[in-house]
C-alpha positions in Angstrom: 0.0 0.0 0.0 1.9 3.3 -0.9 2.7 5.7 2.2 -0.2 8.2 1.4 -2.6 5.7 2.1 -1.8 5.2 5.0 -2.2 8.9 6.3 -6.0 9.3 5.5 -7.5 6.3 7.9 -4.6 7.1 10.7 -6.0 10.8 10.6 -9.3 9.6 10.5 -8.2 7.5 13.8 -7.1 10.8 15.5 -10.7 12.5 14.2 -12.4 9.8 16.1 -10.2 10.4 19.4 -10.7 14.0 19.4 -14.5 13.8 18.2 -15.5 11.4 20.7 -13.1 12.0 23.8 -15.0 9.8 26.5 -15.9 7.0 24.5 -12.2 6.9 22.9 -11.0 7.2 26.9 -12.9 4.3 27.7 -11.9 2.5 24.7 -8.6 2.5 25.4 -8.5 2.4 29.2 -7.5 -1.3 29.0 -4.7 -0.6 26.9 -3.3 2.6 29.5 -3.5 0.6 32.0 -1.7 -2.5 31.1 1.0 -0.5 29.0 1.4 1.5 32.4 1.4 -1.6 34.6 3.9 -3.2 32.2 6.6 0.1 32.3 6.3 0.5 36.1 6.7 -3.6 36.7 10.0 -3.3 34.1 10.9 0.1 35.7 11.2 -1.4 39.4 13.1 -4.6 38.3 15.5 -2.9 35.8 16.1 -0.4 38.6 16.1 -2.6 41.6 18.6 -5.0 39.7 20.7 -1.6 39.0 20.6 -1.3 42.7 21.3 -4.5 44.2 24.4 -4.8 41.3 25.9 -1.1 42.8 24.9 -1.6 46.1 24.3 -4.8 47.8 25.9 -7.5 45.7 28.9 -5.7 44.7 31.5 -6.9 46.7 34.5 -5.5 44.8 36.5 -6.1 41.8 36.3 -9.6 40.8 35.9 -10.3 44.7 33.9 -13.7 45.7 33.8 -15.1 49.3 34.9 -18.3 51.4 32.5 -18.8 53.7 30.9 -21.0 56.4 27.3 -21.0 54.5 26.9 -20.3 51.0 23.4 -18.9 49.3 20.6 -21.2 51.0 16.9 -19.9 50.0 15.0 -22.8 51.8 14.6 -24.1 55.1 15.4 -27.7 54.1 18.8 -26.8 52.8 19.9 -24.3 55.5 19.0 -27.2 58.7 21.2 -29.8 56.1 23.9 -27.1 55.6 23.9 -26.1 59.6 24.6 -29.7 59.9 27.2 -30.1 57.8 29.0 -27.3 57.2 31.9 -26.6 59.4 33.3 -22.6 60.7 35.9 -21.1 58.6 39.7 -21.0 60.4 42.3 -19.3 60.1 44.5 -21.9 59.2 41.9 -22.3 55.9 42.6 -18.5 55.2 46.6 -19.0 55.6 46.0 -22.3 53.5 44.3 -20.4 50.6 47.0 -17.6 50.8 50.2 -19.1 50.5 48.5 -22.3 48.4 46.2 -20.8 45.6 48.0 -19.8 42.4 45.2 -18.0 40.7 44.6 -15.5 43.2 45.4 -11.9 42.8 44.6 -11.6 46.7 43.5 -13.5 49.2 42.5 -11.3 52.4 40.3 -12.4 55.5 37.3 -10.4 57.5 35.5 -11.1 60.2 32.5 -9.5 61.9 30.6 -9.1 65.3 28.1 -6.3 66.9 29.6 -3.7 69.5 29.3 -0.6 71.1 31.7 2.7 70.2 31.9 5.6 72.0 34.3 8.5 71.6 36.0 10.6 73.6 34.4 13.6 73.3 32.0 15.7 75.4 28.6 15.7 74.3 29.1 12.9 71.5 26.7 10.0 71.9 27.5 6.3 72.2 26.9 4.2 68.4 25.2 1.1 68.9 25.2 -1.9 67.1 27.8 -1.2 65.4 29.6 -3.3 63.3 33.4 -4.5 64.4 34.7 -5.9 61.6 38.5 -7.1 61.7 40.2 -7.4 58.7 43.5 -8.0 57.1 45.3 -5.2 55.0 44.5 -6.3 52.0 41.0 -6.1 51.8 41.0 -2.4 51.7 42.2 -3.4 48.3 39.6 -5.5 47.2 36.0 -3.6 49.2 34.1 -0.9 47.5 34.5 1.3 50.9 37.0 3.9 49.8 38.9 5.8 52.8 38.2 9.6 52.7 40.7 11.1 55.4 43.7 8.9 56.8 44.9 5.5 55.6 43.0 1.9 55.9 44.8 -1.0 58.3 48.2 -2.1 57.0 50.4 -5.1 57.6 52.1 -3.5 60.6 48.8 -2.9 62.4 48.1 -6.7 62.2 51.8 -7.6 62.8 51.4 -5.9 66.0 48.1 -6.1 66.8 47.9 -2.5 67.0 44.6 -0.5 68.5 43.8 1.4 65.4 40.5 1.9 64.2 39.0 2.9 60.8 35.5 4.6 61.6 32.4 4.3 59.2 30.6 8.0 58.5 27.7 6.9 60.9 29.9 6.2 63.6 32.2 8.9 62.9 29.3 11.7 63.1 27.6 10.3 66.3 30.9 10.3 68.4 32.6 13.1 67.0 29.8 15.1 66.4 31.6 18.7 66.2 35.0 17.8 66.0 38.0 15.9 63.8 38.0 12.2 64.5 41.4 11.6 63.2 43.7 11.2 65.5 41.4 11.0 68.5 40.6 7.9 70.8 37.7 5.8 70.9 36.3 3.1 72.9 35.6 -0.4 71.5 33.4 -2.7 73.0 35.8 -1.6 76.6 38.8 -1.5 74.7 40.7 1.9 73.2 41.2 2.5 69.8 43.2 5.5 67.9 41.3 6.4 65.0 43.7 6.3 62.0 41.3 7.0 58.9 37.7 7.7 58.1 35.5 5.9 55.1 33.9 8.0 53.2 29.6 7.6 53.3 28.2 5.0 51.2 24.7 5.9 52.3 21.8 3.8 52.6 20.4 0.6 51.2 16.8 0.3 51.0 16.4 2.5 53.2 18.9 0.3 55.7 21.9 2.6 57.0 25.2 0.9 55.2 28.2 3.5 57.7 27.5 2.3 61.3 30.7 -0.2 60.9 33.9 0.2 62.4 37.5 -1.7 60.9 40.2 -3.0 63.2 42.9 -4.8 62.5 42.3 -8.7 62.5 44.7 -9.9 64.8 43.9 -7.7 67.2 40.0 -8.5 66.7 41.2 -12.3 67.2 43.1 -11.0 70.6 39.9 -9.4 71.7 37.0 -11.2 70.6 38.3 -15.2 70.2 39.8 -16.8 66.9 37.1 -19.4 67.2 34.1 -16.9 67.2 31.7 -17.8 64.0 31.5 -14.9 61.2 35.0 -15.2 59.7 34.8 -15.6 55.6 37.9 -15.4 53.4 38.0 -12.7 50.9 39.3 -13.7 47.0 40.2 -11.7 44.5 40.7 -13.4 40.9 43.0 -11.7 38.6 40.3 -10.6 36.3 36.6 -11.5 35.2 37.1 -14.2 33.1 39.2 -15.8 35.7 36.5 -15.5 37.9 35.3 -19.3 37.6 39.0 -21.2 37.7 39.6 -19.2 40.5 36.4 -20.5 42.4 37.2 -24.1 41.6 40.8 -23.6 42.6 39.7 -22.3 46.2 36.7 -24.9 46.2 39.4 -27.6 45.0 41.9 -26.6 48.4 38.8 -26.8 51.0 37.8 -29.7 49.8 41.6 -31.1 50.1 41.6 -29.6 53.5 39.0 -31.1 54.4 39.4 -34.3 53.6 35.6 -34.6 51.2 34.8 -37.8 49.3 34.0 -37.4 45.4 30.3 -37.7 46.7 30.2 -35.7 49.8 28.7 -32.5 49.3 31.2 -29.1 50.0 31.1 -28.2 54.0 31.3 -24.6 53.2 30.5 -22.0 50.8 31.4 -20.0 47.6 29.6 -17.1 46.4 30.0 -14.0 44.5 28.0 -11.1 43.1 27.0 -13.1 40.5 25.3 -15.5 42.9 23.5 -13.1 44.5 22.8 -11.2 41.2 21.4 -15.1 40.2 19.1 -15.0 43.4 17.7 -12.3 42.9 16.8 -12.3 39.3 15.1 -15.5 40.2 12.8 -13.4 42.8 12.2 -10.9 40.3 11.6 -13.1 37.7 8.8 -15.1 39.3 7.2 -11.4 40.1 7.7 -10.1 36.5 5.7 -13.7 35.3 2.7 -13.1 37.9 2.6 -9.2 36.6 2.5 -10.6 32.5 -0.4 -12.3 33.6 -2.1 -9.6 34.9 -1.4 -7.2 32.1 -2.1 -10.0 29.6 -5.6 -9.7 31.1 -6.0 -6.3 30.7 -4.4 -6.1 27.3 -7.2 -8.5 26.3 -9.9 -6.6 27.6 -8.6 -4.1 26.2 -8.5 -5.7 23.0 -12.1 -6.8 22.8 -13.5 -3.3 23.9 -11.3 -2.0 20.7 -13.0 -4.7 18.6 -16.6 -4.2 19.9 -15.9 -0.2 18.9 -14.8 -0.8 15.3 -17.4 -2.7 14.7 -20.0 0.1 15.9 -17.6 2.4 14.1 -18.1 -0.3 10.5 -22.0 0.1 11.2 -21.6 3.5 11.6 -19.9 3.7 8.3 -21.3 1.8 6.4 -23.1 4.0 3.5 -19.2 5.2 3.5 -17.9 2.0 2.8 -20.6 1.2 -0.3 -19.7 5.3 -1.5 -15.9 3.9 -1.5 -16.3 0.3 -3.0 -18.7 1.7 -5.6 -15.9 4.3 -6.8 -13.1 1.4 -7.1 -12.1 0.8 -3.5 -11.1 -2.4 -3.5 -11.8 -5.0 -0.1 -8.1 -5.1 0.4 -7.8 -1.2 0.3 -11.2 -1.0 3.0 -9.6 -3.7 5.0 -6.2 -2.0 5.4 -8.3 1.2 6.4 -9.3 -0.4 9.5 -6.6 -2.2 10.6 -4.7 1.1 10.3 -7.2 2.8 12.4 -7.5 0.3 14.8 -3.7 -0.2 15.1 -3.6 4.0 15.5 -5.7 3.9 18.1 -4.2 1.2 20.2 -0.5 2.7 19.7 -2.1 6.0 21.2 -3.0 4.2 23.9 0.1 2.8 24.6 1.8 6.2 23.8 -0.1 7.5 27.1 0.5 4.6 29.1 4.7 5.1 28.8 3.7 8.8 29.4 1.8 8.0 32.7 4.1 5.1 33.3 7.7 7.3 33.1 6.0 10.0 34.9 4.9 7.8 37.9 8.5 6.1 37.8 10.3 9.4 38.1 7.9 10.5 41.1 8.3 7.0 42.8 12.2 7.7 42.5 12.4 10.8 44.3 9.7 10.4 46.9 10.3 7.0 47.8 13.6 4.4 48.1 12.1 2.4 45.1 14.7 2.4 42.7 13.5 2.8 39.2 14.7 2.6 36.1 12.9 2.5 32.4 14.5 0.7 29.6 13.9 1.9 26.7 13.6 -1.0 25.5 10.6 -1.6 27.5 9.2 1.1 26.2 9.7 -0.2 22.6 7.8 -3.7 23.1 5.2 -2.1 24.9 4.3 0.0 22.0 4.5 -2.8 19.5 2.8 -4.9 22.1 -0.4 -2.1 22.1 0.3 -1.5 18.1 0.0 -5.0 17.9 -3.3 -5.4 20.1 -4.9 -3.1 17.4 -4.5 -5.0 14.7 -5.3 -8.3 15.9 -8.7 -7.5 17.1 -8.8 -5.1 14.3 -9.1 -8.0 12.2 -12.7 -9.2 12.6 -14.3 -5.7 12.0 -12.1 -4.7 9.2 -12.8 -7.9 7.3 -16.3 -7.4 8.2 -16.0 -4.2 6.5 -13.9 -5.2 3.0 -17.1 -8.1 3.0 -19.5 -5.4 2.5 -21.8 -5.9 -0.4 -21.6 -2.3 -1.9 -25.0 -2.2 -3.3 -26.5 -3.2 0.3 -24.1 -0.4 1.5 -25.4 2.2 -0.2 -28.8 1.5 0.6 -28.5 1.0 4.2 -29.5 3.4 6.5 -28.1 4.0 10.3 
């Protein structure tokens, strides 16, 4: 069909919208909504995946853990794994260090909750904090970055110095009105010289991420116990695609260490980002199928009210039709007309469903910790997806109309 043709029944499809504003509203409600539902169900996984890449599962630079549990998402597996699975040592970190060939680094962390106060007048006490000990190296391989000072080195540990790296949260409610650096704070009874400050990462859904203090591990050993639970071994791999030879070379040397069978499942755990990243897309994935379903149903209705209109509108319009065909129209040329009206009306629709849609997404991420985040992409298919509505309930009621005996046309009267 040449291009001009096309013009006359998509501005007749416009005519009809402006002409009848209600009844094209209602018309095309369906298709708003579910072309709305569909942006704003892409926009939060597209942006919550964003999120949970930057923020939660990023755990540094080709970085994956040792641990005592790996990624357990049942109750079944986690009683089995509790069972089973044996703490992480020190000797296993030492092991990994000096044994693994792959590695670009190989540091060690491990964690409890405290109490830090400073010494200050008029600073109040952080609680819950954090106390994580760690080796030097894994300043090298975290995503915290140190904004004032230095991070703990070698020597710290060597000696099992009292020096203390303070999170931003920890750093403003103890030293509210004066430099931390420098100054001393109390640890869980114990006093620490603060040698550096992290700078803020902020918050993760809405969960504070600075209320954590660093020490360094040896001396968190001294203090705490070097069999307390919580300790996982930090690896770096020497770049991305060495990321899964470097998991099975670490997996390969616990398994040794630990003396495991061919067929006895690992007593620990290996994860990374993309294990997490795995996890969740799974989550996401079962919400994104139970939201298609939905929107199916509403692009459906939708559908059907569009059919039931162009088939007033081929009543309507009938005399029209006989007027046409009796001057050389051909069926194919009064079908096309149709279809091109109905398919113009449906993309309209779906043209103010991405404008609602993008709208509602950028309000939702500045009021509200929902991240969100619209693909274009999404905003392609769900046009093609509303185009494509159009024209296949178009179908009945343009053929209807290109069946049209003309002589019957012209004498019929609305």
């Amino acid at each position: 069909m040449p291009r001009l043709s096309l013009r006359e029944p998509a501005a007749i499809a416009f005519e009809t919208l402006r002409a009848h504003k209600l009844r094209s509203f209602l018309m095309l409600l369906g298709i708003i909504l579910s072309v709305s539902t569909l942006i704003l169900v892409v926009s939060l996984i597209e942006g919550t995946n964003r999120y949970i890449a930057d923020r939660v599962a990023n755990m540094g630079s080709n970085v994956f853990l040792v641990a005592r549990f790996g990624i357990i998402n049942n109750q079944q597996d986690w009683i089995k794994a509790s069972r089973r699975n044996r703490k992480i040592t020190w000797e296993d970190y030492e092991a990994l260090r000096d044994g693994m060939k792959l590695a670009k680094n190989v540091g060690l962390e491990i964690r409890t909750d405290g109490r830090v106060r400073g010494s200050e007048f008029g600073g109040t006490a952080a609680e819950d904090v954090s106390i994580r000990g760690v080796t030097a190296n894994i300043g090298q391989m975290d995503v915290e970055e140190v904004m004032r000072g230095r991070y703990i080195t070698e020597t710290d540990n060597d000696h099992r110095s009292a020096a203390v790296v303070l999170g931003a949260d920890v750093a403003s409610k103890v030293f509210p009105s004066s430099d931390p650096m420098g100054k001393t704070v109390n640890v869980d009874g114990h006093e620490y010289t603060v040698v550096g400050l992290i700078k803020p990462i902020g918050a993760v859904m809405g969960q504070p991420q600075d209320n954590f203090v660093y020490i360094p591990v040896q001396t968190w050993m001294k203090t705490y116990g070097s069999q307390r639970d919580g300790m996982h071994i930090n690896v770096q791999a020497p770049g991305a695609e060495w990321m899964e030879q470097t998991k099975e070379e670490a997996r390969a040397m616990m398994r040794a260490r630990r003396h495991l069978t061919a067929n006895e499942e690992d007593s620990f755990g290996i994860f990374g980002a993309d294990t997490l990243m795995d996890l969740f897309h799974n989550l996401t994935g079962i919400m994104a199928m139970v939201m298609v379903s939905f929107v199916s149903l509403f692009l459906v209705i939708g559908g059907i009210v569009v059919m039931n209109v162009m088939l007033a509108s081929v009543t309507e319009r009938t005399r029209e039709i006989g007027v046409r065909k009796s001057l050389g129209a051909r069926s194919s040329d009064i079908l096309s007309q149709f279809l091109v009206e109905s398919a113009t009306m449906t993309f309209v629709g779906g043209v103010i469903g991405v404008g609602i849609a993008w709208a509602l997404a950028i309000l939702l991420n500045a009021v509200t910790p929902l991240p969100m985040a619209v693909p274009m992409s999404a905003v392609i298919t769900a046009l093609l997806v509303s185009t494509a509505i159009g024209i296949f309930f178009g179908v009945y009621p343009a053929r209807k109309a290109a069946r049209l005996d003309p002589i019957e046309a012209l004498r019929f009267e609305a």
